[in-house]
C-alpha positions as CSV (number, residue, x, y, z in Angstrom):
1,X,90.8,11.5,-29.6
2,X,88.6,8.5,-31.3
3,X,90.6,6.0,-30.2
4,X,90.6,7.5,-26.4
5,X,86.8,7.2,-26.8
6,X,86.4,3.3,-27.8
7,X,84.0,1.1,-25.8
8,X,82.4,4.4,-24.2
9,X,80.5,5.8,-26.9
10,X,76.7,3.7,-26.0
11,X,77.1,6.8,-23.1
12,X,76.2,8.8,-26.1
13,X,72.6,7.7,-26.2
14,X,72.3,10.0,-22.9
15,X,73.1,13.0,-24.2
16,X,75.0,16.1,-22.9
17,X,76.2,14.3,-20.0
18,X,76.4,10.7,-21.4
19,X,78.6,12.7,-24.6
20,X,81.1,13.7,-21.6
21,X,81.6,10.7,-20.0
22,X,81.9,8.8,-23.7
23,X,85.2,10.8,-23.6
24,X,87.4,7.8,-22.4
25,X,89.8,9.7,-20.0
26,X,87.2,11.4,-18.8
27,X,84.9,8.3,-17.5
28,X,87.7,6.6,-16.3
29,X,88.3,10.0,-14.2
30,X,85.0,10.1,-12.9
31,X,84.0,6.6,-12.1
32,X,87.1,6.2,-9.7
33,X,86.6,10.2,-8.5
34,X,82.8,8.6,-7.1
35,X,84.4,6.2,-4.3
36,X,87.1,8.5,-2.9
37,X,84.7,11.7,-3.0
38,X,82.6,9.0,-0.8
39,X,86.1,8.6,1.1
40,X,86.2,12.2,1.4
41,X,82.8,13.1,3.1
42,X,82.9,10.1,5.4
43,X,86.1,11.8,6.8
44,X,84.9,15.1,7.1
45,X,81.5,14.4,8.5
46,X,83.8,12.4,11.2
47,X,86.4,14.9,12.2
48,X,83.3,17.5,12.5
49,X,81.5,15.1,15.0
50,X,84.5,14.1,16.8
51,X,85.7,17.8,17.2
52,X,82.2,18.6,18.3
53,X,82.4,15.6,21.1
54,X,86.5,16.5,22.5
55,X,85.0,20.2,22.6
56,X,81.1,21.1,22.4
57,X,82.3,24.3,21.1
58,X,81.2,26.3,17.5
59,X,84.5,28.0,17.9
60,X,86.1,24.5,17.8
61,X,84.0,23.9,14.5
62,X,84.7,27.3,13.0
63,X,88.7,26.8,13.9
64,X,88.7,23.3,12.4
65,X,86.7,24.6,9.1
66,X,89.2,27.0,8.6
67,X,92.0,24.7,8.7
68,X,90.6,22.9,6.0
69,X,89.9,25.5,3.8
70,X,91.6,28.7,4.9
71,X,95.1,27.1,3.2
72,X,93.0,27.8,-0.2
73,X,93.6,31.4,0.8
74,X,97.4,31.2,1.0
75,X,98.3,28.9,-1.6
76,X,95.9,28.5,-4.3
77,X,97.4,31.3,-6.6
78,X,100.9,29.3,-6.2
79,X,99.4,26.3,-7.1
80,X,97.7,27.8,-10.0
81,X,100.8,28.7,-10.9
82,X,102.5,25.3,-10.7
83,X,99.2,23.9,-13.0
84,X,99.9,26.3,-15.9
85,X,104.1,25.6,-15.7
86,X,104.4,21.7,-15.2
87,X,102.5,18.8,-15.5
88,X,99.1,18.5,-14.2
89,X,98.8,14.9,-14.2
90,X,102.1,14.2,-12.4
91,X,101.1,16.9,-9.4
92,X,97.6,14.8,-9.0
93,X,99.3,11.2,-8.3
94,X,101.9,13.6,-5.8
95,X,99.1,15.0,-4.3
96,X,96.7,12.0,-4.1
97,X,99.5,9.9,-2.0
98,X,100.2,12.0,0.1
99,X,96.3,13.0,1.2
100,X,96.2,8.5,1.4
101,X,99.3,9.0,3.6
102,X,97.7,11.3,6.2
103,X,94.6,9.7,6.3
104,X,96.0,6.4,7.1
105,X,97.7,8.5,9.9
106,X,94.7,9.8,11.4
107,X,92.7,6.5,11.7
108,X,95.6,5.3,13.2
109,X,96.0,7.8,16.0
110,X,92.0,7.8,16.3
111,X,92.5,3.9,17.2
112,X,95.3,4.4,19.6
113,X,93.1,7.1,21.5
114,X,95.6,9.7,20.8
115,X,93.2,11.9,19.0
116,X,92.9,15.6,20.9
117,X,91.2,19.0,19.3
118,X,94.8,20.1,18.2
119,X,95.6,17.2,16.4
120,X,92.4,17.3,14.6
121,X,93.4,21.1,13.9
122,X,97.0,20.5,12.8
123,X,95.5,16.8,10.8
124,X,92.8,19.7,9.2
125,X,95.6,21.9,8.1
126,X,98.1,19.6,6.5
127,X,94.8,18.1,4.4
128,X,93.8,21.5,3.6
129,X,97.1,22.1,2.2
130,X,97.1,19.2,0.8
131,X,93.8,20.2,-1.1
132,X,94.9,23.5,-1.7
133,X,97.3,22.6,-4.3
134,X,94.6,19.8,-5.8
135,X,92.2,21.6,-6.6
136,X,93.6,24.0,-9.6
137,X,95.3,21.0,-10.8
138,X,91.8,19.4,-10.9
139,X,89.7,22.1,-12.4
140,X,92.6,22.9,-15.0
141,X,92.6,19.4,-16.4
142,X,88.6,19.4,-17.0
143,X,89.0,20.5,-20.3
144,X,92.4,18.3,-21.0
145,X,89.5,15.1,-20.5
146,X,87.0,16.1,-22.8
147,X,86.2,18.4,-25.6
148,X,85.5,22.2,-25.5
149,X,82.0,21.0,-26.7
150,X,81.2,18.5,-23.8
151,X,82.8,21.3,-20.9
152,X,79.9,22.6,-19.6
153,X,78.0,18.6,-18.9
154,X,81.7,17.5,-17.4
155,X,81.5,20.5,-15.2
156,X,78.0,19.2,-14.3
157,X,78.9,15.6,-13.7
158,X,81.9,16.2,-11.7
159,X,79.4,18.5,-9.5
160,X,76.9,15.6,-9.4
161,X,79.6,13.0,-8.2
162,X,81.2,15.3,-5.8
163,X,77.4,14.8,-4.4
164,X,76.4,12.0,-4.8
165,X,79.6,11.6,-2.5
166,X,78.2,14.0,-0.3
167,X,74.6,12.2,0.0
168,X,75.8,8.8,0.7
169,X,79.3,9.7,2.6
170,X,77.4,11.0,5.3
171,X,74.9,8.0,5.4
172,X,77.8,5.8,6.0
173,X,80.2,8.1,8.1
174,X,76.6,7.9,10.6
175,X,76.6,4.1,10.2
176,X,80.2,4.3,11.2
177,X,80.2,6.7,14.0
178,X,77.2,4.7,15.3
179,X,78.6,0.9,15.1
180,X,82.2,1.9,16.0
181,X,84.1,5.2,16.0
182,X,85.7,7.7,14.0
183,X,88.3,5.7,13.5
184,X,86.3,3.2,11.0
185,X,85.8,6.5,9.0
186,X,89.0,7.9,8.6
187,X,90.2,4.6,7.8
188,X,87.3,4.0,5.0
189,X,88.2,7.4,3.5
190,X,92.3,6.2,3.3
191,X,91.7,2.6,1.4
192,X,89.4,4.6,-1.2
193,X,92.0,6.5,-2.2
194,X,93.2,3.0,-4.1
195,X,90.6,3.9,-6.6
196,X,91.4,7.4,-7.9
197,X,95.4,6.5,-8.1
198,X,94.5,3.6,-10.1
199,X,92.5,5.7,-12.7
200,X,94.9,8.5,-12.7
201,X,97.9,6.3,-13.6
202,X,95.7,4.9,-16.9
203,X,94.5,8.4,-18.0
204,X,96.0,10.6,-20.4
205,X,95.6,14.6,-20.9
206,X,95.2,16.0,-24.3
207,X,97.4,19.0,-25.2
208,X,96.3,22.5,-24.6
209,X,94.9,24.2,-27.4
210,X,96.8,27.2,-27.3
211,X,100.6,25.9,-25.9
212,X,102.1,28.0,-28.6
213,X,100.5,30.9,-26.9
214,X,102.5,30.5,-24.0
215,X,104.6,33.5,-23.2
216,X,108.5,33.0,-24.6
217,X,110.1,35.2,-22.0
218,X,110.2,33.3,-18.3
219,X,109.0,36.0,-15.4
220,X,109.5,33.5,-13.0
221,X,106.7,32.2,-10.3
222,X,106.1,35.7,-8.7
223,X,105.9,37.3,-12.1
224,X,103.3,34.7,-13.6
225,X,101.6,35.1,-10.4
226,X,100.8,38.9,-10.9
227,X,100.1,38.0,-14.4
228,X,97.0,35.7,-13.3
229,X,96.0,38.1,-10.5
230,X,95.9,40.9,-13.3
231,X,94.3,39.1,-16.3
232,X,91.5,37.4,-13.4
233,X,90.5,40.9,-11.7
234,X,91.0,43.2,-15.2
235,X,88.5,40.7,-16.9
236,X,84.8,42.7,-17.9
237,X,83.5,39.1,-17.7
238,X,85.7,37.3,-15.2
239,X,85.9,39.7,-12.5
240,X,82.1,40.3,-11.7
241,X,81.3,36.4,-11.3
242,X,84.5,35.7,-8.8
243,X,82.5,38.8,-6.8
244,X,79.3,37.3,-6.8
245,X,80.8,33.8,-6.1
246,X,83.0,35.2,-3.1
247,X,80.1,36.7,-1.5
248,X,78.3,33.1,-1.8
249,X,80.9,31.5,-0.5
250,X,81.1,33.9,3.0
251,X,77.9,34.3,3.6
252,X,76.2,30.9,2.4
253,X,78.6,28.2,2.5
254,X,79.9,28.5,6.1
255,X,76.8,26.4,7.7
256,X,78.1,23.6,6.4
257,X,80.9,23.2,9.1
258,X,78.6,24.7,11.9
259,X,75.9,21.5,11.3
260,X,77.4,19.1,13.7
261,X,76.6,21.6,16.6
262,X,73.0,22.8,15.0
263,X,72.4,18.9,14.7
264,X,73.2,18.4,18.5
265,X,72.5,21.7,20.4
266,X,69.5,23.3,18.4
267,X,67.8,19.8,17.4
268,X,69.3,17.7,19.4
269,X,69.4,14.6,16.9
270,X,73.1,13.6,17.6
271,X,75.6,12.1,14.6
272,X,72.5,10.5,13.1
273,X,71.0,13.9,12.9
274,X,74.5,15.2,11.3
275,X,74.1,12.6,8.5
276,X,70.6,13.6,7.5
277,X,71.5,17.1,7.3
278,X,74.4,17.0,5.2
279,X,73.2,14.4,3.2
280,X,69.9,16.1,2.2
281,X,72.5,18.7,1.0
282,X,73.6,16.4,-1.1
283,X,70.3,14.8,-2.4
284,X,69.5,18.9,-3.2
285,X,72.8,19.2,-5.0
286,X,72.4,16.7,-7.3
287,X,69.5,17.8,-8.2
288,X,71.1,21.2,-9.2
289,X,73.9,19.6,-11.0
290,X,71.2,16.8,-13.0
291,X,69.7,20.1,-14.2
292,X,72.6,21.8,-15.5
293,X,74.0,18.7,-16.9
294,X,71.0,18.4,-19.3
295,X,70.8,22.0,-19.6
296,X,74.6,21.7,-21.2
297,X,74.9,25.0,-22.7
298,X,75.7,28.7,-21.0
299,X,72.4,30.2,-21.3
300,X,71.2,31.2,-18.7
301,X,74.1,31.0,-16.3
302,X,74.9,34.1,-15.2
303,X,70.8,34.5,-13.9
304,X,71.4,31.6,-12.0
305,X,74.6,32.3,-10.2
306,X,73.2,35.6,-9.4
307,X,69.7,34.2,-8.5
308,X,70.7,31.4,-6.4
309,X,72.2,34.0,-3.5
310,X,68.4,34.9,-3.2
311,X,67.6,31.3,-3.1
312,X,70.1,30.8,-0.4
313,X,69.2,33.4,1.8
314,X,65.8,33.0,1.6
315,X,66.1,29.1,2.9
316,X,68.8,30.0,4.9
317,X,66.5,32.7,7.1
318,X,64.3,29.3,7.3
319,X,66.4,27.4,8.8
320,X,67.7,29.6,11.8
321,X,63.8,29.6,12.8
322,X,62.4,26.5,12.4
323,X,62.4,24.0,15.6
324,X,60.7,21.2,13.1
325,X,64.1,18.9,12.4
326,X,62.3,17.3,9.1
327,X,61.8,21.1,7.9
328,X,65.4,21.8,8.8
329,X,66.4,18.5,6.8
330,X,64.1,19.7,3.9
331,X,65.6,23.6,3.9
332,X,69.8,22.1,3.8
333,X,68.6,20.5,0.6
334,X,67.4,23.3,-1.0
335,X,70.7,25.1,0.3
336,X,72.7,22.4,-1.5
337,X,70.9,22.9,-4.8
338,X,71.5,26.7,-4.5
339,X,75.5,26.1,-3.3
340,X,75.6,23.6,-6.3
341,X,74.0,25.9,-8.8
342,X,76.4,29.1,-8.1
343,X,79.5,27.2,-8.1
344,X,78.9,25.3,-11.2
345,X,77.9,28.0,-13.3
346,X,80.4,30.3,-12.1
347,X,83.2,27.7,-12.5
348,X,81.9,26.4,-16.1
349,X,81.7,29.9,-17.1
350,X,85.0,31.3,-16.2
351,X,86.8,27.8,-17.5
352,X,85.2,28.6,-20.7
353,X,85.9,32.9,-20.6
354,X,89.8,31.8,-19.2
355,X,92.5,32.0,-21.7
356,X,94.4,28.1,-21.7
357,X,97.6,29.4,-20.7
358,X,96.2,31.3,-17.8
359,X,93.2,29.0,-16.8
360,X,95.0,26.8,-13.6
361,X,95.9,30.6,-12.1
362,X,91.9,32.1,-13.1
363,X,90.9,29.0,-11.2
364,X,93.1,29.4,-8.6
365,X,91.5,32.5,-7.5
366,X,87.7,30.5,-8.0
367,X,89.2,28.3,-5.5
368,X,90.7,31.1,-3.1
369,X,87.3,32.5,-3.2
370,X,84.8,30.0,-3.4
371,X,86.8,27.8,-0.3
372,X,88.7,29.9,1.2
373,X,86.0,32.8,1.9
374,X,84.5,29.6,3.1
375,X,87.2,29.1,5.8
376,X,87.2,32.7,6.9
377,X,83.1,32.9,7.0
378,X,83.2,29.7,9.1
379,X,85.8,31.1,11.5
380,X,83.9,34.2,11.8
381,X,80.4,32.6,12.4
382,X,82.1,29.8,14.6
383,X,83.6,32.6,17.0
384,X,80.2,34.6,16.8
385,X,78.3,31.5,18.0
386,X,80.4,31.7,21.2
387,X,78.4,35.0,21.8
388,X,75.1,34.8,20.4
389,X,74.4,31.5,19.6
390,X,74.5,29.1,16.1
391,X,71.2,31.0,14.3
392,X,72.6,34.6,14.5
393,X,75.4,34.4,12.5
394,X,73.9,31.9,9.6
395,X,71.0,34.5,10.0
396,X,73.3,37.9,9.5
397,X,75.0,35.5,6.4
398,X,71.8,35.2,4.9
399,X,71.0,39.1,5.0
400,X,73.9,39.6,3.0
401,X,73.3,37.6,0.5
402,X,69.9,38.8,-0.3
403,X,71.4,42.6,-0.5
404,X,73.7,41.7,-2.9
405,X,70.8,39.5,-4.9
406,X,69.1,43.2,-4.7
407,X,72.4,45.2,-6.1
408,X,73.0,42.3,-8.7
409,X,69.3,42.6,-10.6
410,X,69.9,45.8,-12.6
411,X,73.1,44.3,-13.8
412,X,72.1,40.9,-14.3
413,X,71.3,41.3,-18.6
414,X,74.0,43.1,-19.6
415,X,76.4,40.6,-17.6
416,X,74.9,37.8,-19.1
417,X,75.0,39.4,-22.4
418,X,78.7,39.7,-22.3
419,X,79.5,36.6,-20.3
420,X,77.6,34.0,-22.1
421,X,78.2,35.8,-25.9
422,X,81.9,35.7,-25.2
């Protein structure tokens, strides 16, 4: 490992989070992870806005947010599966060519004119998937690129990058939109992908800790996949913060992919309006993950998971009823530090509570939750705004978080006790 850290170690001077990125794999991972996250959000913002212009309909939005994150649902416990057996490294490059493939794809059809609503869905879907199998890969690697010391800031700085990526993505997916088309973005999003292939081919993972703990007798896929399932939802720890983190992600996180038609129809600000909104997100959630990464340690976790659904709902309420669009810019970033605040701590907690040889299924199932609940929340809002309108669904999401803030406070001490003792 010293030798994997030379010429990074003056990041040391800036404590937690410059001792994480002083890990050589893991700054090499993170500085090429910062353009194609920007890649990333350019696309998204664009496929919202040009779904929202083929169709004017929520529904539209709600079908499109579940194609990109209801696959999560179906196959994230398989591809947790696939992270623990076989070689994480080799399914990233797999999975990163193939996302470059069909984003080169898109622009291309976007160009032609050839771009409908169900080729934005079936596009949606195929990334989704895509995605679906990336992200236990990616989580399980975390602590493979740094030291069990330096997890906690990593988690925090790949939170900050991912929005970072989120606060200027969107500033440039408007520039786009504005100067030429959707086409420019899905395009931008494809050539960054160069970056991240480039870094993943010169990183190297360190070993498991615990490989000898892997289990001598082969079960097959279905077998280590009730395995998982079992050790996740039997877990005193483990099994209370997927809860919390599943109700966040149904009941808070759905706005996101309902803000190209609160940007139009309820402040009528248009794809500029779109970029301001879902980049103040990211200008709150990187305050959130800033804070964590110099908190670096577990204390005090588990309050904040739990305390940011109040957060959330409170802000949330705020925004359904304000007609001010700077106070509705100024409430999405406050949602963004409280999104960024329970999915961090949740996610650095259970990496560090998670067994080795079980950690890509436990994180399988923080994915399942934490985006797909997502998709099916944004479905469900999306059709509901056919009925009664954008604010009533974000509204009803916002009650239930608060309810659950209410059910959580009695149990709040004795969780933390036991989750950030362990």
């Amino acid at each position: 490992m010293d030798g994997e850290r030379d010429g990074f170690e003056w990041l040391r001077r800036f404590g937690a989070i410059g001792g994480a990125l002083a890990e050589r794999n893991f700054g090499i991972y993170t500085a090429a992870n910062v353009p194609s996250l920007i890649g990333t959000w350019v696309q998204r913002v664009a496929i919202g806005w040009l779904t929202w212009e083929l169709t004017h309909s929520g529904a539209w939005l709600g079908l499109i947010g579940f194609a990109d994150l209801f696959p999560f649902v179906v196959l994230s416990p398989v591809a947790g599966v696939l992270a623990d057996r076989f070689d994480r490294l080799l399914i990233a490059k797999i999975i990163q060519v193939a996302a470059c493939a069909l984003a080169t794809g898109l622009a291309v059809l976007t160009a032609l004119g050839l771009t409908t609503p169900e080729i934005l869905f079936a596009f949606t879907l195929m990334v989704g998937i895509d995605q679906a199998f990336y992200q236990p890969v990616r989580q399980a690697m975390a602590p493979n690129l740094v030291r069990k010391q330096h997890l906690p800031a990593a988690i925090a700085v790949n939170s900050i990058v991912y929005n970072v990526a989120r606060f200027i993505g969107p500033a440039i997916a408007g520039v786009l939109l504005v100067a030429g088309d959707a086409a420019w973005c899905f395009a931008f999003n494809a050539a960054t992908y160069g970056f991240f292939l480039v870094a993943l081919w010169r990183i190297r993972l360190t070993p498991d800790a615990e490989d000898g703990a892997r289990p001598a007798r082969d079960t097959g896929m279905g077998g280590e996949l009730m395995e998982g399932c079992r050790y996740a939802l039997g877990h005193r720890e483990i099994a209370p913060l997927l809860a919390i983190l599943g109700v966040g992600a149904l009941c808070m996180r759905p706005v996101v992919e309902l803000l190209p038609g609160f940007a139009d129809r309820v402040f009528g600000q248009g794809p500029e309006g779109l970029a301001m909104l879902t980049s103040s997100m990211g200008v709150g959630a990187m305050a959130a993950g800033i804070l964590i990464g110099m908190h670096g340690r577990l204390s005090g976790m588990t309050a904040g998971a739990v305390h940011s659904l109040a957060l959330a709902g409170a802000v949330l309420l705020a925004f359904t009823n304000v007609g001010w669009f700077p106070a509705a810019v100024a409430c999405m970033a406050v949602v963004g530090f409280a999104q960024v605040v329970m999915g961090t701590t949740v996610q650095t907690l259970v990496q560090t509570l998670a067994a080795p040889r079980m950690r890509g299924r436990v994180m399988s199932f923080y994915g399942l939750l934490w985006l797909g609940g997502n998709s099916l929340g944004a479905l469900a809002m999306g059709a509901a705004s056919e009925w009664v309108g954008l604010r009533v669904p974000v509204m009803a999401g916002a009650a239930i978080c608060g309810v659950v803030w209410l059910a959580m406070i009695p149990r709040i001490r004795a969780l933390a006790r036991r989750v950030e003792d362990e």
